[in-house]
C-alpha positions as a LaTeX table, in Angstrom:
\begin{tabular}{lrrr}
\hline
Residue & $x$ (\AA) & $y$ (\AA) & $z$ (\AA) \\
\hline
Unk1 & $-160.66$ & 58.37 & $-19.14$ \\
Unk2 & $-162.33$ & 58.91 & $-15.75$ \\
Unk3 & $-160.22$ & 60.61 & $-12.99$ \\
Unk4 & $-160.79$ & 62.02 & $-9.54$ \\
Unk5 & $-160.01$ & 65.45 & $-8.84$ \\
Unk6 & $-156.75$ & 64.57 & $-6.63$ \\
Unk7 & $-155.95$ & 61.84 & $-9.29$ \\
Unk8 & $-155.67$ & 64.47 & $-12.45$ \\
Unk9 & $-153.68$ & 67.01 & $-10.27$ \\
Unk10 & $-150.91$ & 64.26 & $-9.53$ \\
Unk11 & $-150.99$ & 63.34 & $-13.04$ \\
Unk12 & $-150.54$ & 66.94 & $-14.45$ \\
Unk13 & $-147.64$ & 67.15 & $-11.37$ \\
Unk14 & $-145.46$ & 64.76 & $-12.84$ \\
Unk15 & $-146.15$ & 65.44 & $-15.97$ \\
Unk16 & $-144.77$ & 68.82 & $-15.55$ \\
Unk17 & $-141.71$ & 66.77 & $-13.77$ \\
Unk18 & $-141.19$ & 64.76 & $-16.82$ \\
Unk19 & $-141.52$ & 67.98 & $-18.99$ \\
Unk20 & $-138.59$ & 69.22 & $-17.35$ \\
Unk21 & $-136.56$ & 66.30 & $-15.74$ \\
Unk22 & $-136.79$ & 63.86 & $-19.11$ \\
Unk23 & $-133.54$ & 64.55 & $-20.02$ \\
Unk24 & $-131.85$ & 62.95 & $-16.90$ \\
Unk25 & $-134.52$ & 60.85 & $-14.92$ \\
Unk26 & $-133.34$ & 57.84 & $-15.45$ \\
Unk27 & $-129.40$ & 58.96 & $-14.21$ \\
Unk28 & $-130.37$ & 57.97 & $-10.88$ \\
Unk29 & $-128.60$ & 55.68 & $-9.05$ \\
Unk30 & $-131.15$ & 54.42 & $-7.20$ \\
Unk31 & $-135.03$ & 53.67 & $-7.79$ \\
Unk32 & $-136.93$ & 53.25 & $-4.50$ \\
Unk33 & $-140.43$ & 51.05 & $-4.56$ \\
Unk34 & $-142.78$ & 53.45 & $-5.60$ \\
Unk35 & $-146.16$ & 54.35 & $-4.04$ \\
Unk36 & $-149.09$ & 51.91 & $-5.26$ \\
Unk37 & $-151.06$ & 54.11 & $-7.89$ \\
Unk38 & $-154.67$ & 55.38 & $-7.33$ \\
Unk39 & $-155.54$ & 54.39 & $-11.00$ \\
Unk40 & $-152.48$ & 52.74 & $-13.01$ \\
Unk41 & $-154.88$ & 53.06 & $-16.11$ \\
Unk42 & $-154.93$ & 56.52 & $-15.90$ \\
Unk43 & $-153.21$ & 58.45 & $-18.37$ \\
Unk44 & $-152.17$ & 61.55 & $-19.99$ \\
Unk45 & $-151.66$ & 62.32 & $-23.71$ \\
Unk46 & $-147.73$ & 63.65 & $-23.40$ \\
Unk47 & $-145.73$ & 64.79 & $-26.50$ \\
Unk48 & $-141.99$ & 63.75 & $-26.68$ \\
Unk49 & $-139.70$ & 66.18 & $-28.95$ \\
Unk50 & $-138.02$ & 64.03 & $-30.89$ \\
Unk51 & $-135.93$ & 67.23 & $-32.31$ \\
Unk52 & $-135.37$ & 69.88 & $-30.90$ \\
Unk53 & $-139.27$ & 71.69 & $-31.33$ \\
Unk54 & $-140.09$ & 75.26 & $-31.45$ \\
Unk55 & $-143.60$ & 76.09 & $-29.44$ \\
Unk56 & $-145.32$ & 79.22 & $-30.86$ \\
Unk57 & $-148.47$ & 81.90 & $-29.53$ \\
Unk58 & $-150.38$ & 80.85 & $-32.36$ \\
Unk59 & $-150.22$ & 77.85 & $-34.82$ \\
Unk60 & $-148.05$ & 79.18 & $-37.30$ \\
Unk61 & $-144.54$ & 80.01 & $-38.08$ \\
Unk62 & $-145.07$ & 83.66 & $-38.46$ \\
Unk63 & $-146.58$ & 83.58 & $-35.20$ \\
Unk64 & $-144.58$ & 84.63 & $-31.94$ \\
Unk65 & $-141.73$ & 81.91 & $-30.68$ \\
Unk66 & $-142.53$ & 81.39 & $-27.17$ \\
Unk67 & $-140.69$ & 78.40 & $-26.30$ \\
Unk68 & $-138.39$ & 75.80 & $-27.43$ \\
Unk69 & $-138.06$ & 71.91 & $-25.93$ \\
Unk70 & $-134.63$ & 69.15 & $-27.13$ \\
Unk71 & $-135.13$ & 66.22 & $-27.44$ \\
Unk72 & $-137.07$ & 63.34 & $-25.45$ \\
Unk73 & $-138.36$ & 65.98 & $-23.59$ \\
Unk74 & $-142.01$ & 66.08 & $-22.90$ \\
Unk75 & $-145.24$ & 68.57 & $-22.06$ \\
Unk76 & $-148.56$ & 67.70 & $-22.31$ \\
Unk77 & $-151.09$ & 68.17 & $-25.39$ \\
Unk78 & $-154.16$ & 70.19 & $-24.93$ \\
Unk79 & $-155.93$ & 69.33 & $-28.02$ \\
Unk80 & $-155.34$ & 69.74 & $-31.67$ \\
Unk81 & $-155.35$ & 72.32 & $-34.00$ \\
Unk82 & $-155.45$ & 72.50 & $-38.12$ \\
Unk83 & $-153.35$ & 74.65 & $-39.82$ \\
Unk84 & $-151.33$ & 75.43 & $-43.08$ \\
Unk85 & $-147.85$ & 74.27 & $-42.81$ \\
Unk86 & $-146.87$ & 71.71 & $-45.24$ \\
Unk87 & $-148.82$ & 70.74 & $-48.34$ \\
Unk88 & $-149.17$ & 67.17 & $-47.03$ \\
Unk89 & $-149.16$ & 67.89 & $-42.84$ \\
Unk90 & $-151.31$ & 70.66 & $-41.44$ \\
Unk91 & $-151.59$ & 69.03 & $-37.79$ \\
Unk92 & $-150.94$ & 71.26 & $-34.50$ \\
Unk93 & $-150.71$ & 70.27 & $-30.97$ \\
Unk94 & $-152.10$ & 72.67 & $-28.17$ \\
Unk95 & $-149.73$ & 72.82 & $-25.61$ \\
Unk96 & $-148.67$ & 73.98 & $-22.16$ \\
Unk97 & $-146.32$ & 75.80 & $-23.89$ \\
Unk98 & $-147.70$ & 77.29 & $-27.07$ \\
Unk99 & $-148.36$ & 75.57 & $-30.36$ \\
Unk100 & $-145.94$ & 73.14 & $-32.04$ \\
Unk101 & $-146.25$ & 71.31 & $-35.16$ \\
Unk102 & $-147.02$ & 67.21 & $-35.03$ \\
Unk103 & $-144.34$ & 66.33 & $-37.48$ \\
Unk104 & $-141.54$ & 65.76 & $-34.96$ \\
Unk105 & $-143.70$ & 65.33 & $-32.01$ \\
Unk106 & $-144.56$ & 61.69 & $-30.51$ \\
Unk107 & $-147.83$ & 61.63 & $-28.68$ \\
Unk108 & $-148.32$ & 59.06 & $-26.29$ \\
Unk109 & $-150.32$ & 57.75 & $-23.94$ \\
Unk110 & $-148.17$ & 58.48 & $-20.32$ \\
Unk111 & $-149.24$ & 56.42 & $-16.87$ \\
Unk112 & $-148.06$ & 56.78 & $-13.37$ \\
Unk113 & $-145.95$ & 54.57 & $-12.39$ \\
Unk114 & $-146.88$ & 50.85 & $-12.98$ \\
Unk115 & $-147.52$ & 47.80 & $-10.18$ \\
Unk116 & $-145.19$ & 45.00 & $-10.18$ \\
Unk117 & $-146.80$ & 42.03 & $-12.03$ \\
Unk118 & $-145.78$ & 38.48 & $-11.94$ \\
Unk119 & $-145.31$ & 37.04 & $-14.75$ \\
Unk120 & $-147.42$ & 34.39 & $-15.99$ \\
Unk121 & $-146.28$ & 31.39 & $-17.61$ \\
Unk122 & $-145.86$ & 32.31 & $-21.25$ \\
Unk123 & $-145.67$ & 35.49 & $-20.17$ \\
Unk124 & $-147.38$ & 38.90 & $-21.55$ \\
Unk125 & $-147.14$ & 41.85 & $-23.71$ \\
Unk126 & $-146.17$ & 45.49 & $-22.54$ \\
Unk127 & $-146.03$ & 48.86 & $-22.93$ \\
Unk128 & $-143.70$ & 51.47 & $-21.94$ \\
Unk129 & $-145.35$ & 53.54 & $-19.81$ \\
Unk130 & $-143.26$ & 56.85 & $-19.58$ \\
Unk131 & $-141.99$ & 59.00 & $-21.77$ \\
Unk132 & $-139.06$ & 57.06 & $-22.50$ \\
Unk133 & $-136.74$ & 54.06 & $-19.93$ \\
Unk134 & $-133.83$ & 51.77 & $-20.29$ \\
Unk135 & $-133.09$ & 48.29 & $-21.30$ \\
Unk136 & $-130.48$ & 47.52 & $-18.97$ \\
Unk137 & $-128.26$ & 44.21 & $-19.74$ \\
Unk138 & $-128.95$ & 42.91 & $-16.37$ \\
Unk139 & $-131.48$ & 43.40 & $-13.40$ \\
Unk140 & $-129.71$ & 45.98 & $-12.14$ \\
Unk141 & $-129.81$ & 50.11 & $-12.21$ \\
Unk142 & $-125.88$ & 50.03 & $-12.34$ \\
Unk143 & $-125.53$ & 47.74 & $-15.39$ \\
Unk144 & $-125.43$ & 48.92 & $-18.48$ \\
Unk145 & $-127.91$ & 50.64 & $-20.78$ \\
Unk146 & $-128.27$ & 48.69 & $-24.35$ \\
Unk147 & $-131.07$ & 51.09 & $-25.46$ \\
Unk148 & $-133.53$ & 54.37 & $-24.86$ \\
Unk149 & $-136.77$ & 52.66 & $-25.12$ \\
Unk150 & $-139.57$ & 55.14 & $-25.48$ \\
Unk151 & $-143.32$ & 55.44 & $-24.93$ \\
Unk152 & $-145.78$ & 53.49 & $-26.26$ \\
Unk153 & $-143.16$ & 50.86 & $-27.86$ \\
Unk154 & $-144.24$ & 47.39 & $-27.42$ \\
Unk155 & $-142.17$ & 43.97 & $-26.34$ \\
Unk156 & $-143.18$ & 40.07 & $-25.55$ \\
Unk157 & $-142.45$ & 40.43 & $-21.14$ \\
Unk158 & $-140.87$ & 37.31 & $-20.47$ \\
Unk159 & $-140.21$ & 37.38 & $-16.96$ \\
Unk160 & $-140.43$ & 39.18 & $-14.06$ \\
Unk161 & $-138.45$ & 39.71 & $-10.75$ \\
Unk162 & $-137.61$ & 41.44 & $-7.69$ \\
Unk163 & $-134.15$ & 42.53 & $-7.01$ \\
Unk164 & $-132.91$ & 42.63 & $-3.58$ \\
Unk165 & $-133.94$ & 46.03 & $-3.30$ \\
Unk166 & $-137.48$ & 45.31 & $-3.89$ \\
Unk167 & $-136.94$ & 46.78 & $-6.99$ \\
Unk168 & $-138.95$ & 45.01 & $-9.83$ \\
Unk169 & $-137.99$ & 43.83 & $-13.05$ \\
Unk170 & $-139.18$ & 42.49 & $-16.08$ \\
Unk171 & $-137.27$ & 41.05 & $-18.48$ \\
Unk172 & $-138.00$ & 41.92 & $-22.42$ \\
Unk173 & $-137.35$ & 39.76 & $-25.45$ \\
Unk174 & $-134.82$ & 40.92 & $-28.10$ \\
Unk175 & $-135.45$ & 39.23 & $-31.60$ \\
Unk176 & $-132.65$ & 40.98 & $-33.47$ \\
Unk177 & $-130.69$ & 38.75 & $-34.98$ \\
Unk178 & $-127.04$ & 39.79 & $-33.69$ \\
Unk179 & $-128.67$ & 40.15 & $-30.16$ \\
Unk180 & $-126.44$ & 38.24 & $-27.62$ \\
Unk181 & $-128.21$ & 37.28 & $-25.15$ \\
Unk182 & $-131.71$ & 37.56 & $-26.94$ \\
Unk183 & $-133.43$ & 39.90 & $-24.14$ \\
Unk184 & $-132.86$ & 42.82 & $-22.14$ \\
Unk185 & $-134.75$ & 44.28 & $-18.37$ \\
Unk186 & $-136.48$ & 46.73 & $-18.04$ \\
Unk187 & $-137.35$ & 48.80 & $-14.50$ \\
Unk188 & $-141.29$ & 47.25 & $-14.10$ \\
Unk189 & $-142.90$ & 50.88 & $-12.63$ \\
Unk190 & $-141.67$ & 52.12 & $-16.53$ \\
Unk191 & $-143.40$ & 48.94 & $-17.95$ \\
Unk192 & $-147.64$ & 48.58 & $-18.89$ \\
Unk193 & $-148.72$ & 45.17 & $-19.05$ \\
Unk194 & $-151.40$ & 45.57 & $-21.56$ \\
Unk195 & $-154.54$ & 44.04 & $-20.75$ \\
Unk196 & $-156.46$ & 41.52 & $-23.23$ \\
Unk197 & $-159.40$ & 43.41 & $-24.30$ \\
Unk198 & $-156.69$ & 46.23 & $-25.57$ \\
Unk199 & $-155.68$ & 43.95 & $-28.49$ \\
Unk200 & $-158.74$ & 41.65 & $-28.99$ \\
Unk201 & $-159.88$ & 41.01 & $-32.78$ \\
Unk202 & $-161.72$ & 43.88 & $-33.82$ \\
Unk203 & $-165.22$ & 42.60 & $-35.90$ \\
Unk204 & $-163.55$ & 38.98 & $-36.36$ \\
Unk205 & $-166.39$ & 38.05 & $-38.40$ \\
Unk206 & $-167.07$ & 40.31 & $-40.42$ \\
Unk207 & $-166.36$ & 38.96 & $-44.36$ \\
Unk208 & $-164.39$ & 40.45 & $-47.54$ \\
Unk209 & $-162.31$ & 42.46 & $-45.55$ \\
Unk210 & $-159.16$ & 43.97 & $-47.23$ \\
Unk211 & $-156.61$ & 46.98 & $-47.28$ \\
Unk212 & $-156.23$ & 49.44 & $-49.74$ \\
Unk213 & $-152.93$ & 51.20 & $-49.74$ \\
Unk214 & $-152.54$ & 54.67 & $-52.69$ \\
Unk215 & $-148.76$ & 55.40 & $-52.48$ \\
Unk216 & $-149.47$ & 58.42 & $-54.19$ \\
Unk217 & $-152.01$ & 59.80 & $-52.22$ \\
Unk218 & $-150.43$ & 58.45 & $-48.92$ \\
Unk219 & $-153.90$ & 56.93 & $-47.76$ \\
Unk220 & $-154.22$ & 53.16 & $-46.21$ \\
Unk221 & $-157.91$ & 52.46 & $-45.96$ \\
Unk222 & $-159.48$ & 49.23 & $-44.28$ \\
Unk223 & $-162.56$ & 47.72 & $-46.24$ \\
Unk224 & $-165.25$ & 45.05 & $-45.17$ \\
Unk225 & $-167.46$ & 44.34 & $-48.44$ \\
Unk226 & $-167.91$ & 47.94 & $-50.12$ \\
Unk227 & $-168.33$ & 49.78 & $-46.65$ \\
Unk228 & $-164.95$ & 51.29 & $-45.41$ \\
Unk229 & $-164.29$ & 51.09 & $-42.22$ \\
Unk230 & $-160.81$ & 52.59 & $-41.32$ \\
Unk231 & $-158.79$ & 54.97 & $-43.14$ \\
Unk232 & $-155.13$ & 56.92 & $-41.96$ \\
Unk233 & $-152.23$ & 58.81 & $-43.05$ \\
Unk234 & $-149.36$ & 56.36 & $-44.12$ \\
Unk235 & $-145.30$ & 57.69 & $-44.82$ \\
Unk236 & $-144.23$ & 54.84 & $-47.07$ \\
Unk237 & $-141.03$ & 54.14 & $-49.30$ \\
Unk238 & $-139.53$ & 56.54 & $-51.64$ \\
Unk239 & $-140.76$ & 55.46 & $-55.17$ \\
Unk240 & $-138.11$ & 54.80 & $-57.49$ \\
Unk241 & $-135.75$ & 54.18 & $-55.17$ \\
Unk242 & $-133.96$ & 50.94 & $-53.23$ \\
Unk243 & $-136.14$ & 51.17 & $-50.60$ \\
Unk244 & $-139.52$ & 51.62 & $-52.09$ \\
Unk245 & $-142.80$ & 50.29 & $-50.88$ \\
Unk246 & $-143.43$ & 47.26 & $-53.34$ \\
Unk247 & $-146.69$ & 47.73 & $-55.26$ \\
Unk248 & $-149.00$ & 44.56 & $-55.91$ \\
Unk249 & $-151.68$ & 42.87 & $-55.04$ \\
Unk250 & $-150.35$ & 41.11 & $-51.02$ \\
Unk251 & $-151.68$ & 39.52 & $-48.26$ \\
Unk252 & $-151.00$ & 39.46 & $-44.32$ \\
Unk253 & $-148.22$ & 36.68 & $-44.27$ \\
Unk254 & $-147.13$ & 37.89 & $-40.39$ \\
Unk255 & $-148.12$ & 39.62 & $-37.54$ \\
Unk256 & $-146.27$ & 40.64 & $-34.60$ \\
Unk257 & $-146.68$ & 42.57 & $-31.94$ \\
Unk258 & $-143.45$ & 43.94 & $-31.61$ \\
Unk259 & $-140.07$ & 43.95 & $-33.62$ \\
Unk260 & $-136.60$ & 45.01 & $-33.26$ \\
Unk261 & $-136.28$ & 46.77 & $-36.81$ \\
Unk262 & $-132.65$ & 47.35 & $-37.85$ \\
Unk263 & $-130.44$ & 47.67 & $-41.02$ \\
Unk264 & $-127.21$ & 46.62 & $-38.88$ \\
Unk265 & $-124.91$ & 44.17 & $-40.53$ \\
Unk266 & $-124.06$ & 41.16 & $-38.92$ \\
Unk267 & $-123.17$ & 37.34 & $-40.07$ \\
Unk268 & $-125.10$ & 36.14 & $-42.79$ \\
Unk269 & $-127.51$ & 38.80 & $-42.68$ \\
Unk270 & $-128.35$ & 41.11 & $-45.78$ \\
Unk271 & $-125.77$ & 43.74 & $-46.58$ \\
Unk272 & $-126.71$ & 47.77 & $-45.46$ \\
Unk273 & $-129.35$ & 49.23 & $-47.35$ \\
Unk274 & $-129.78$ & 53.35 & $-46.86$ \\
Unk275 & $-129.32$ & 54.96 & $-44.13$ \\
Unk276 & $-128.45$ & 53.28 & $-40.72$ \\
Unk277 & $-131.29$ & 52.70 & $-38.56$ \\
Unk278 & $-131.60$ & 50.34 & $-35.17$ \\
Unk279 & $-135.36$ & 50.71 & $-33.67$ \\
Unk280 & $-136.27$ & 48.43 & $-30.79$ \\
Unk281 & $-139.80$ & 47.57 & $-30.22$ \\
Unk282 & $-141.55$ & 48.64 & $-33.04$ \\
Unk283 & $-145.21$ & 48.25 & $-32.37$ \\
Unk284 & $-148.13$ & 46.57 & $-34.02$ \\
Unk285 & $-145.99$ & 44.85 & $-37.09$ \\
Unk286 & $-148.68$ & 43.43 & $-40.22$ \\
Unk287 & $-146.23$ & 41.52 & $-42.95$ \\
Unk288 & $-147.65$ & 41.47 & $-45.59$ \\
Unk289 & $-143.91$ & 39.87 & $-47.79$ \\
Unk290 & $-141.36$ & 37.76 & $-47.91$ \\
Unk291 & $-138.71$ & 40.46 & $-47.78$ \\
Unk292 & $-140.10$ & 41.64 & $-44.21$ \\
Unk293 & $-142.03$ & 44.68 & $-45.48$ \\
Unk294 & $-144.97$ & 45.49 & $-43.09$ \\
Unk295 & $-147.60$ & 47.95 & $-41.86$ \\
Unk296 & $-146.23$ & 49.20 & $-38.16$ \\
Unk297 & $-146.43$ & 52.05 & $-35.81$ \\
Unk298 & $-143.97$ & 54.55 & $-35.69$ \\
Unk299 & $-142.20$ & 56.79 & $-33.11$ \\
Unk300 & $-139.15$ & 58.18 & $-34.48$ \\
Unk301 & $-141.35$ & 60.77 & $-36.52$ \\
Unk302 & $-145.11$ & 61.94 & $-37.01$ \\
Unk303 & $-144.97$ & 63.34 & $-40.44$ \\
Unk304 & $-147.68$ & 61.12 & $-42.57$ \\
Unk305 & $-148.97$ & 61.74 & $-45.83$ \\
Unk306 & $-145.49$ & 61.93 & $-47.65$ \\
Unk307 & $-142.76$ & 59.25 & $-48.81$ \\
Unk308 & $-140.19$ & 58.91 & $-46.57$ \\
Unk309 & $-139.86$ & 55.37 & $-44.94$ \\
Unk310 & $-137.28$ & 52.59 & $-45.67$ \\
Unk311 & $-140.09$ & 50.96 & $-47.54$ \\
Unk312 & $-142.71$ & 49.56 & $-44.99$ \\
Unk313 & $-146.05$ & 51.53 & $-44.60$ \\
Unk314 & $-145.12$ & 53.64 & $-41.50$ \\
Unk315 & $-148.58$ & 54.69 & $-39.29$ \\
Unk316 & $-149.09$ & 56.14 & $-36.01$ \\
Unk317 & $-149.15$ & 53.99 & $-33.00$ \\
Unk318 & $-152.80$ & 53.58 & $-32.14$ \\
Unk319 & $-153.34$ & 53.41 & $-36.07$ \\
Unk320 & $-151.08$ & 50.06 & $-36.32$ \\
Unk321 & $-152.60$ & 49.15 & $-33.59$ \\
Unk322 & $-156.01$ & 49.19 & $-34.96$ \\
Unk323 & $-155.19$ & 47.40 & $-38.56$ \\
Unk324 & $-152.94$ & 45.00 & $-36.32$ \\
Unk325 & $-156.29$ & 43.78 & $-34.31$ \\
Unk326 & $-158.14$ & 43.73 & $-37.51$ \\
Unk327 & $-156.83$ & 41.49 & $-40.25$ \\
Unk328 & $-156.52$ & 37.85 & $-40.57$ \\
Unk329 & $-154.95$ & 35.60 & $-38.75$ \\
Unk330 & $-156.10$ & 36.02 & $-35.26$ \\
Unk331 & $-153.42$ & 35.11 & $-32.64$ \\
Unk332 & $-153.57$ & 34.24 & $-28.59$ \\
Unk333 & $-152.75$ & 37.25 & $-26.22$ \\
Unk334 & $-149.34$ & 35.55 & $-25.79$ \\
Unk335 & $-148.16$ & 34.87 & $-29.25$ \\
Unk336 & $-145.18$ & 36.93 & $-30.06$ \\
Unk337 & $-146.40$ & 35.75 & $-33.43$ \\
Unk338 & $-149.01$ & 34.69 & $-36.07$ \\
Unk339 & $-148.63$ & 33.09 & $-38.85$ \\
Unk340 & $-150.32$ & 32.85 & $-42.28$ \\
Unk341 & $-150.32$ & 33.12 & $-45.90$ \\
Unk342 & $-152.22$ & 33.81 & $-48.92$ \\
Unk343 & $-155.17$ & 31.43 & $-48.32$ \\
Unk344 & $-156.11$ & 32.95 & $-44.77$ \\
Unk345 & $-154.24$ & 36.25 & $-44.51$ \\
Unk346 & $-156.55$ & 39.39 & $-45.43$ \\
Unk347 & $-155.34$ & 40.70 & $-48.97$ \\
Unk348 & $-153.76$ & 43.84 & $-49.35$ \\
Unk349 & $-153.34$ & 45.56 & $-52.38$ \\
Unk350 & $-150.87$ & 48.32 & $-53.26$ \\
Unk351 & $-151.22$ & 50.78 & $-55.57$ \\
\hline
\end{tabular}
């Protein structure tokens, strides 16, 4: 990341403004047009509490408490630290505030406030860009709010407008079955339209590529021949219980850059299984069955190396994002999705 001088300090400004603000920035009643950015691909790395998160002098909970943040608010992350906590997580973050353990912090990638883009027939794919906006029902700051949408989540833009106070718009896809109407708005200065190159196939041609996933040891790693390539920390399903990851030897059947991930009940749709969840824009989605089960970011915790999902292979963000731009099928920019199945999808095998 390369910033001026002037650039960082406006950055770190309303960063601190987020830190403290996040909690009821988007109760305004009014948005005016924003100032066009210096660099709209500048960023910080934020973290969002998403519990309430205790901040300490050192990292460890013997250490001094010097601070405490709720949730979806934000500070910024210094660097990282390693340190005993659990037997499975031992990650810190370096703070403004102190020290603060990863496992209920979401780091993320924060911009200034985004340029209105046009959008382009078939439309793109985006980002928000803050530490967390609405979806609004209509484009329009006093209609009302379907959903918290936070950082780094991903949805298919499908069009894009100005409302008659030159605010802009863009208007997100919904794919959730019960969904009525099938898409949402979102305010366009919260919005990233991610560029091309950001989700380009990694090493498309390289042969006898395939995912190894231990359940036990909590380990995905990405193979090409005998050389790995990629490994990460993955939360999956509970063994032995309903919603288990489902061992086997797989393939990638889907891929989708986003999903709206629920276990809501509606009309012909499967009956509840666990406990309730209802996650828009889950990022960087690799199917790899029939019954929907997939390798996907995550923002709702940071704990991996430990069962605890509802049976897909929970990653971080960036880490979907990498296994997501590395597997068969390649896809267009635009495709909300691609296709496959045994013959062409790269295998995955779960152990």
């Amino acid at each position: 990341m390369s910033l001026t001088r002037r650039a960082l300090l406006k950055l770190i400004a309303a960063s601190a403004a987020t830190a403290t603000l996040a909690p009821v920035l988007h109760a305004r009643a009014y948005y005016p047009p924003p100032p066009e950015p210096e660099d709209a691909n500048a960023w910080l790395w934020l973290g969002r509490a998403i519990h309430a998160a205790s901040f300490y002098e050192q990292p460890a909970l013997s250490a001094a408490r010097v601070a405490t943040r709720q949730r979806d608010q934000a500070f910024i992350i210094l660097g990282e630290e390693r340190a005993p906590f659990s037997a499975h997580n031992d990650l810190w973050y370096k703070t403004n505030f102190g020290y603060v353990h990863s496992a209920w912090i979401q780091p993320m990638r924060i911009y200034p406030p985004q340029p209105f883009v046009p959008a382009p027939s078939g439309g793109f794919v985006g980002e928000v860009s803050q530490v967390f906006t609405a979806a609004y029902a209509q484009p329009s700051l006093q209609s009302t709010k379907r959903y918290r949408l936070y950082g780094n989540t991903v949805y298919s833009v499908l069009d894009a407008l100005k409302d008659e106070r030159g605010i802009g718009w863009y208007k997100i896809y919904d794919d959730f079955p019960p969904s009525s109407p099938s898409h949402q708005w979102v305010l366009a200065r919260d919005m990233r339209r991610i560029p091309p190159e950001e989700i380009s196939p990694i090493h498309p041609f390289a042969g006898k590529k395939r995912i190894e996933v231990s359940l036990a040891k909590c380990i995905l790693a990405c193979y090409e021949g005998d050389r790995k390539v990629f490994t990460t920390r993955i939360a999956p399903g509970i063994e032995h219980d309903e919603t288990g990851t489902p061992r086997g030897d797989m393939a990638v059947l889907l891929k989708q850059p986003s999903r709206h991930m629920s276990n809501a009940e509606y009309t012909g749709g499967p009956p509840l299984v666990g406990d309730f969840f209802d996650l828009p824009g889950v990022p960087w989605n690799t199917f790899f069955d029939l019954a929907g089960t997939a390798i996907h970011g995550t923002y709702w915790h940071n704990d991996f190396g430990v069962q605890r999902s509802h049976g897909c292979v929970n990653v971080a963000i960036e880490a979907a994002r990498w296994v997501y731009r590395w597997v068969h099928p390649f896809g267009g920019y635009q495709d909300a999705y691609v296709q496959s199945d045994q013959r062409v999808g790269t295998p995955i095998i779960i152990s």
